[in-house]
DRENGUTI-710549 format. One record per residue (C-alpha): residue in one letter; x, y, z. Coordinates in pm, whole numbers, padded with zeros to 5 digits, always signed. Example, Ala and Ser with C-alpha at 12.3 -4.5 7.8 and 13.67 -1.06 7.14 Angstrom:
// DRENGUTI-710549
A+01230-00450+00780 S+01367-00106+00714 
//
This chain:
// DRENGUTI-710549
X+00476+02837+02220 X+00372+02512+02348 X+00065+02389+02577 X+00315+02100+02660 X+00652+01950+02523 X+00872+01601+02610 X+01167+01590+02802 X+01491+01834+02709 X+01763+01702+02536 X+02123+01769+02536 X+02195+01938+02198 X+01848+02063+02138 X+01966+02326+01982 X+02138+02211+01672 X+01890+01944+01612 X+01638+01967+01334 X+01290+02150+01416 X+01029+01959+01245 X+00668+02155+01243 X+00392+01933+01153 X+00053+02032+01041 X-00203+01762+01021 X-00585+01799+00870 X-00805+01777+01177 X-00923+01443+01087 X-00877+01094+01276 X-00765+00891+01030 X-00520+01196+00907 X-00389+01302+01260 X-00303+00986+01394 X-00034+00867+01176 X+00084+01217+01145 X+00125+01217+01569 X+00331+00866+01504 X+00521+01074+01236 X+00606+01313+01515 X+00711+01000+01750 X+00904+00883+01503 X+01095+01183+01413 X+01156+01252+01795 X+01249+00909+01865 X+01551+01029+01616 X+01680+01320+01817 X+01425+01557+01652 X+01237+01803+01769 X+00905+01827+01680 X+00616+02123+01708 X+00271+01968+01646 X+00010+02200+01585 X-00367+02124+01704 X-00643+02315+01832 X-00777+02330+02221 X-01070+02096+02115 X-00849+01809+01961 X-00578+01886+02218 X-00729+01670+02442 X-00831+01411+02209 X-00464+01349+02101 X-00332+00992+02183 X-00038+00981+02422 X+00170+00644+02467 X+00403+00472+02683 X+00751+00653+02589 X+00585+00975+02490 X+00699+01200+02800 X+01079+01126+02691 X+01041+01264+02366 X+01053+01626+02217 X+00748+01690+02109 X+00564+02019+02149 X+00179+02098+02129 X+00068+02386+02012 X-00308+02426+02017 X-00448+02753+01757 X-00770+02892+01773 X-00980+02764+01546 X-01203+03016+01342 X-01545+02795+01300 X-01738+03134+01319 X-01559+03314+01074 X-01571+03018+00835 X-01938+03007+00865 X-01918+02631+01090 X-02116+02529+01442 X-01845+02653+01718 X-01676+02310+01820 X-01642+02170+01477 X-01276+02149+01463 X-01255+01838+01323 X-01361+01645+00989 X-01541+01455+01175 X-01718+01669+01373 X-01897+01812+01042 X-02268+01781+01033 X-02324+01770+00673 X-02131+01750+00337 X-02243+02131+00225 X-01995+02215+00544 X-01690+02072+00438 X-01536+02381+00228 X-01621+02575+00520 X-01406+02343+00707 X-01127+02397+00491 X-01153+02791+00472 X-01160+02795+00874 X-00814+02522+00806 X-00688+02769+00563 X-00759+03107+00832 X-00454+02927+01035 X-00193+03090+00799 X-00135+03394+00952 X-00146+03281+01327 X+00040+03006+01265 X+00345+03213+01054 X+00271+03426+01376 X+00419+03157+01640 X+00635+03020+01418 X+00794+03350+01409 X+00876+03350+01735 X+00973+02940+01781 X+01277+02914+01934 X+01486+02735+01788 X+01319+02813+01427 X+01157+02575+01280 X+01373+02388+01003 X+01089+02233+00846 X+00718+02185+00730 X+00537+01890+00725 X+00204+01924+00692 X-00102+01688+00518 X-00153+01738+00106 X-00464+01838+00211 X-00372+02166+00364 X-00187+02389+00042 X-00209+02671+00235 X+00048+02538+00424 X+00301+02604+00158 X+00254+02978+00187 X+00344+02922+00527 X+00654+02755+00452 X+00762+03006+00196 X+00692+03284+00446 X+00934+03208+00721 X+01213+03033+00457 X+01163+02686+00531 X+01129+02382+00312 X+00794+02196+00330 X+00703+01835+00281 X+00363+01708+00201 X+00240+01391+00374 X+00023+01189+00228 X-00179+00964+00414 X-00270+00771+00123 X-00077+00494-00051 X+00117+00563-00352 X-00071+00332-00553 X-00432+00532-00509 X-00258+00858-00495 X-00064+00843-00792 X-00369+00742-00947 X-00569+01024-00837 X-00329+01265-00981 X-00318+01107-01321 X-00706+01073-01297 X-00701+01515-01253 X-00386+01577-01485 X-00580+01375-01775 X-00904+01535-01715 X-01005+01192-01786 X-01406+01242-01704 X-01392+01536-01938 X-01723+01461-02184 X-01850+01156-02005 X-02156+01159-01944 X-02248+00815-01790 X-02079+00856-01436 X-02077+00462-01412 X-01871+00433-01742 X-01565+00274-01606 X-01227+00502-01801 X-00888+00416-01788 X-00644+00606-01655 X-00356+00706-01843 X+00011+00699-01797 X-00078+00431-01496 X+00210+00178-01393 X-00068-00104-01522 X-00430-00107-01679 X-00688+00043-01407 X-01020+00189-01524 X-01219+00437-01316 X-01618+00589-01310 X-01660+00890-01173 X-01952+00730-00955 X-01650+00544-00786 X-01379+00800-00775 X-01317+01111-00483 X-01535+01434-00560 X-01249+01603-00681 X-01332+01664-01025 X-01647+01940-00979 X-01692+02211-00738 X-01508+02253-00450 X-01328+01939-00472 X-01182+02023-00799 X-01071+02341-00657 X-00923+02199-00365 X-00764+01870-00571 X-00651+02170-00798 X-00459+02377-00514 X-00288+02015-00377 X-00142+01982-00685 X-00011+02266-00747 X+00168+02320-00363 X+00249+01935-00408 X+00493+02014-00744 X+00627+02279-00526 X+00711+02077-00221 X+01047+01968-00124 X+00914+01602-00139 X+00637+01372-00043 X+00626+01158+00293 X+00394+00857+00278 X+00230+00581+00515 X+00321+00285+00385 X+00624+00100+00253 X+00853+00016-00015 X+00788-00316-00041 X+00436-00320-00037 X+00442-00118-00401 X+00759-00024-00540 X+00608+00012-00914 X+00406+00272-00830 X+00621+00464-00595 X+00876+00459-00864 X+00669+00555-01114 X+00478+00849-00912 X+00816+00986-00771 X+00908+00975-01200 X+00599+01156-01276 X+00616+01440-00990 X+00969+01435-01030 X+01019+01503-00650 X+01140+01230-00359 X+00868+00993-00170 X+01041+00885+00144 X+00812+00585+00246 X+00807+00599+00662 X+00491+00317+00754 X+00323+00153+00878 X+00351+00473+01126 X+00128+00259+01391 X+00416+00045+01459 X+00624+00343+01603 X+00403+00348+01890 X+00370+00037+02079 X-00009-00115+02161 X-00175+00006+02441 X-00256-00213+02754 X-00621-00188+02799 X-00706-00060+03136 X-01042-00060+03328 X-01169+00277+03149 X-01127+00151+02844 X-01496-00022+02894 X-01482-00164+02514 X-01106-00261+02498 X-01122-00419+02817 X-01471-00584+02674 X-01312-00712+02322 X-00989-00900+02482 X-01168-01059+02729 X-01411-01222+02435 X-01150-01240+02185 X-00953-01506+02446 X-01233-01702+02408 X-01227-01776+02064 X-01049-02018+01844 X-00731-01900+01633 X-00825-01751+01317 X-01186-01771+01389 X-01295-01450+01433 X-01398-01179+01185 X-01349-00822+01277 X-01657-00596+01093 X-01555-00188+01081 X-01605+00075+00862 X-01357+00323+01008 X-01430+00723+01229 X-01631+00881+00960 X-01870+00604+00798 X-02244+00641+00915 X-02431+00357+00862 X-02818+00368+00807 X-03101+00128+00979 X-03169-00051+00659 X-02840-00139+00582 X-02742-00222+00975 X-02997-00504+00919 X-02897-00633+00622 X-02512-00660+00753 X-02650-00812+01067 X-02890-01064+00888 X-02555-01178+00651 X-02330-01244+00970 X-02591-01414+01193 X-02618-01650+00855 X-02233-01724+00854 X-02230-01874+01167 X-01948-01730+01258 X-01753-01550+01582 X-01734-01152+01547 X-01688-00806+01670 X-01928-00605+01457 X-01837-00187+01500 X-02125-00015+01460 X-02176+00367+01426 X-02530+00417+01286 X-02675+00742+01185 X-02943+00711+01439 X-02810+00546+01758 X-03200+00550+01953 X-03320+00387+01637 X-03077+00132+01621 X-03072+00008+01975 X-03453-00008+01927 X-03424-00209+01619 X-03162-00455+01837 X-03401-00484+02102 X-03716-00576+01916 X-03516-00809+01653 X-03331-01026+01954 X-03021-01002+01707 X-02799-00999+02024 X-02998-01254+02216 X-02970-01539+01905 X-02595-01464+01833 X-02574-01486+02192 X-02178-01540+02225 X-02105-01627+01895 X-02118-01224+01798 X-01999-00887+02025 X-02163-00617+01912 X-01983-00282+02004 X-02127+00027+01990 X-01911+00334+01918 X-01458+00295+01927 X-01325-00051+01951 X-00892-00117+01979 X-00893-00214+01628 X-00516-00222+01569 X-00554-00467+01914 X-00808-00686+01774 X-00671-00747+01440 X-00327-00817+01578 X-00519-01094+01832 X-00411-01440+01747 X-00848-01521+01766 X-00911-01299+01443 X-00926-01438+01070 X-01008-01188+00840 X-01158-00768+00850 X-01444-00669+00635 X-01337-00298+00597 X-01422+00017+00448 X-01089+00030+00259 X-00962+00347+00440 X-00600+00345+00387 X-00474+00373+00788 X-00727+00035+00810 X-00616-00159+00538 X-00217-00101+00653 X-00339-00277+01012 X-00462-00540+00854 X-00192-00583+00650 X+00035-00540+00922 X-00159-00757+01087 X-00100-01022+00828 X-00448-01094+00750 X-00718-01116+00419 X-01009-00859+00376 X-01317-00854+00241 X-01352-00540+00090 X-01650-00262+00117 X-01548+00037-00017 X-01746+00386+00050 X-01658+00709-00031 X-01313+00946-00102 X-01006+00715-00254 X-01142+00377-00061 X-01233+00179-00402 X-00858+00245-00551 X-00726+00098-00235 X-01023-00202-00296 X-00846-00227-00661 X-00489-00234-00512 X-00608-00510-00219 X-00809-00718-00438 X-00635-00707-00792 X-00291-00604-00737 X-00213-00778-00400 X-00470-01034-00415 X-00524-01004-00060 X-00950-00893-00064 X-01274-01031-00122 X-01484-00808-00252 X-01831-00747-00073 X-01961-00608-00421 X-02038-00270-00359 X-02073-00120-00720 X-02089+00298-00651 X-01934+00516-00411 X-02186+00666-00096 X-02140+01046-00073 X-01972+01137+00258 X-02252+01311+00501 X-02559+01247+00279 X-02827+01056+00439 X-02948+00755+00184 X-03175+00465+00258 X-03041+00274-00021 X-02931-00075+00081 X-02604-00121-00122 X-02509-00467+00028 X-02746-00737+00090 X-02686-01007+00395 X-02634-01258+00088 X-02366-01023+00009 X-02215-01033+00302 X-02240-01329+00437 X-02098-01487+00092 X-01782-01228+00113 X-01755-01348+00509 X-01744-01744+00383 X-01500-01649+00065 X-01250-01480+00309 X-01250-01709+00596 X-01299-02059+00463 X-01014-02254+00390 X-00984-02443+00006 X-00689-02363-00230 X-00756-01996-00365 X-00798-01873+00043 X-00504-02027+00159 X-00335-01897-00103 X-00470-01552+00013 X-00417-01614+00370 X-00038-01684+00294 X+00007-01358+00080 X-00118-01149+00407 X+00102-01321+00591 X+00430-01241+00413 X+00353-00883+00371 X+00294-00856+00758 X+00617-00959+00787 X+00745-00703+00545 X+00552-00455+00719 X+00709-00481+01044 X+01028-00563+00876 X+01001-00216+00706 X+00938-00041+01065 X+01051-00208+01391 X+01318-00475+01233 X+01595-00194+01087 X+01417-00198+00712 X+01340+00066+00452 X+01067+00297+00658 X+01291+00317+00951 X+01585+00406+00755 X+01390+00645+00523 X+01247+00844+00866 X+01642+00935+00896 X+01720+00972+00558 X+01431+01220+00572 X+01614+01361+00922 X+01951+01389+00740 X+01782+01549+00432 X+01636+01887+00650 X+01984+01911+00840 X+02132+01926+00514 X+01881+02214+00414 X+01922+02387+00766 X+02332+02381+00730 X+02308+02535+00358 X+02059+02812+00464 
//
């Protein structure tokens, strides 16, 4: 059933058979393929379903060939669901009108996927597959297996997400930047709606709806991140659902870095600049796989870091590539920064960079997978929140670990909808750029704070901590299910 598996291993047999389903998404599949490593590397044997298009596109590291993890690629149904052919991934979706036809094509994997698993030998044991597939659950229930949902969020923005939908709290509001708190919440937090995930109209409702529902009847929750980074809330969401959250990240730290090599053009480009630089000088500008950028607001942001005077790798991915490299080479922006700024078109090693003794500080888009490397990383943020659950994770950065700067970014941009509207000025940035990386009592104290939940981070992974011992736990729990069955 598999386009390619590890190495065999002696007792194969009676070992569990995890089957994980991730949402064809970068910043969703990528942690789930570390879940996978990290299950294997614990006599597991994993199934990891794909398609033939992100097949390919999958990751592999050093240590991957020894473990027991299978691929197994399924058609994916863009013409029945009414998508381009090729768009198998969230990312590969031209416009926002699109993405419930992505998840209907997601959904038309049931019955090929029940298919194979019919026929997996050994059975599968488990399901583990991303909160945002609930079809998945029928799947589950169909061949007799327990399912897990993993949740690539942290507990903190997910647990508020779910009280946000249970309370209905938007329900006769009609000012969507009236700020409303959310009840039965760990500690005061107040949300608009022009801030908060499109979950609570339309297809998103529906969908936020259906996760829900196949989340009460999951065997448990698996999220990236890690006990000591936010016990309240874990606590209190595990109360509230009434189900076990086995904490397992930062999953990046299963899988050791990657040596650049010579066809990694940008990788290869980044270290040799970064060795350059001064410890702690640099700041690392990236807004994540799915953030688009227009030409307005590429100026402003590179206006406010040419003002700081500061070293930095600047990620751009513009709407319009032509019209930005024109704008670059009739502005000179490259020629005045000259060496003091590398701009980098496209994918940059950001796990790499941020880990680099040269880098300070990350202005980020809040994604979740981002703001657990630069946590990890042991570093501040300025914050610049855009679009799905990115401004709870500014709240939890800024306010409840008191790691972030704000940028200032008042309203949430609507994923795949073109706007001209300039949301951050360079006087933005550039002030969030000097409050993050200067030095004076309140940024010290900042600095330090990143620096001791690093430590916990990779305590909580690679030292023996909590995540490590909660991927076995988890391990132990599904034998325990299999034996009883």
């Amino acid at each position: 059933m598999s386009s390619g598996s590890g190495a065999a291993v002696a007792g194969a047999d009676s070992a569990p058979h995890f089957v994980l389903v991730p949402m064809m998404a970068a910043g969703h599949a990528g942690p789930m393929l570390d879940m996978a490593r990290a299950l294997a590397g614990r006599g597991a044997l994993v199934t990891f379903v794909t398609t033939p298009l992100n097949l390919p596109r999958i990751g592999r590291a050093p240590g991957d060939a020894a473990l027991t993890i299978r691929f197994l690629p399924l058609r994916f149904p863009c013409a029945e669901a009414g998508l381009p052919e090729g768009c198998e991934s969230a990312d590969a979706i031209p416009c926002l009108g699109l993405l419930k036809n992505f998840h209907d094509a997601c959904a038309k994997l049931r019955e090929p996927l029940v298919a194979r698993l019919r026929e997996a030998d050994p059975p599968a044991s488990c399901l583990v597959s991303d909160v945002c597939h609930p079809w998945t659950g029928g799947v589950a229930r169909e061949i007799g297996v327990p399912r897990l949902a993993f949740d690539c969020f942290c507990a903190f923005s997910s647990f508020c997400m779910r009280q946000m939908t249970v309370h209905r709290i938007f329900e006769g509001v009609d000012d969507d930047k009236r700020p409303v708190r959310v009840p039965g919440f760990p500690i005061d937090v107040e949300m608009s709606r022009a801030r908060s995930p499109g979950n609570f109209t339309g297809p998103g409702k529906e969908l936020a709806d259906a996760v829900m529902a196949e989340n009460a009847r999951a065997d448990g929750l698996v999220v990236n991140s890690f006990a000591e980074l936010e016990p309240l809330y874990i606590d209190a969401y595990e109360a509230a659902i009434g189900k076990k959250i086995w904490t397992v990240g930062p999953l990046f730290l299963t899988t050791m870095p990657l040596t650049a090599t010579t066809e990694d053009a940008n990788a290869v480009r980044c270290a040799s600049w970064l060795e350059s630089k001064k410890p702690r000088s640099v700041v690392l500008v990236s807004f994540g796989s799915l953030v688009r950028s227009t030409l307005p607001q590429l100026v402003e942001i590179a206006h406010g870091l040419e003002a700081t005077n500061r070293p930095f790798i600047w990620v751009v991915k513009p709407s319009n590539l032509d019209e930005f490299e024109r704008w670059l080479a009739e502005d000179g922006f490259e020629s005045r920064v000259g060496e003091t700024g590398l701009v980098v078109k496209g994918w940059a090693p950001q796990t790499t960079i941020l880990s680099h003794p040269a880098t300070g500080a990350f202005v980020t888009h809040c994604g979740w997978n981002s703001v657990l490397e630069c946590l990890t990383a042991g570093l501040p943020m300025a914050t610049w929140p855009h679009f799905a659950e990115q401004f709870m994770n500014e709240k939890f950065v800024v306010d409840v670990l008191r790691v972030g700067v704000p940028v200032g970014v008042k309203d949430a941009a609507q994923w795949g909808v073109e706007t001209e509207a300039v949301v951050a000025t360079r006087e933005d940035v550039e002030m969030a750029v000097a409050a993050v990386m200067d030095g004076g009592e309140e940024a010290e104290a900042r600095r330090a704070r990143a620096a001791e939940l690093g430590r916990k981070a990779r305590d909580a992974v690679v030292r023996g901590g909590s995540s490590y011992r909660n991927v076995s736990l988890l391990k132990q729990h599904v034998e325990q299910k299999k034996s009883t069955a």
